[in-house]
C-alpha positions in Angstrom: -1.5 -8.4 -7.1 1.7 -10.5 -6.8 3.9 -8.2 -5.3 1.0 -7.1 -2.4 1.1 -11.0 -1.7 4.6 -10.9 -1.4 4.8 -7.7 0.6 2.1 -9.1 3.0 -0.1 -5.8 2.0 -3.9 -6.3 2.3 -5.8 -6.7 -0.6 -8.6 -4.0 0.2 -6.0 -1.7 0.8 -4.4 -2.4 -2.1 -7.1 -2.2 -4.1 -8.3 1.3 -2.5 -4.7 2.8 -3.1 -5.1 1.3 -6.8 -8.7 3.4 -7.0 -7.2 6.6 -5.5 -3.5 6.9 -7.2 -5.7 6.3 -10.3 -8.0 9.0 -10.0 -5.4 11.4 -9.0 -3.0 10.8 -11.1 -4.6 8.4 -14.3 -3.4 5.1 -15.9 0.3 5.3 -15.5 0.8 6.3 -11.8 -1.6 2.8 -11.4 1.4 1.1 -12.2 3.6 3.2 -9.2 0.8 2.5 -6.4 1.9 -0.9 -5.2 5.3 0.4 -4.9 4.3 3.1 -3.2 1.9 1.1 -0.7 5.3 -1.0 0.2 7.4 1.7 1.2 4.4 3.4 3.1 3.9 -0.1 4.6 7.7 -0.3 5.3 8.1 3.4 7.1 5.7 3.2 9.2 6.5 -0.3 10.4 10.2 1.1 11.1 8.6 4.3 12.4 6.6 4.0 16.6 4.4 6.8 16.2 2.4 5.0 12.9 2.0 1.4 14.4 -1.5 1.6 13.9 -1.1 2.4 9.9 0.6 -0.6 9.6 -1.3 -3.1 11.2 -4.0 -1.8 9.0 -2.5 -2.3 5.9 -1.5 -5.8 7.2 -2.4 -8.9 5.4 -2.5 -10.3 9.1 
């Protein structure tokens, strides 16, 4: 929950990505899917075409 405050990720995306990297993948890869929403977060700010996919997972 910390580092999706720090990263500025929103918190019901967070916890979506938490519910689905879970159910594919079990327990461990739970541990992965906050890193993984970052660097998702941080391509498709650097990235024109996804603009949209960013400002949705946004804290503002």
């Amino acid at each position: 929950m910390l580092m999706g405050i720090v990263a500025g990720i929103n918190g019901v995306a967070l916890f979506v990505s938490l519910l689905f990297w879970g159910w594919l993948w079990g327990l461990i890869d739970t541990l992965v899917a906050v890193p993984i929403m970052m660097i998702v977060k941080t391509a498709c700010e650097c990235i024109d075409e996804p603009q949209g996919v960013s400002e949705l997972l946004s804290e503002k």
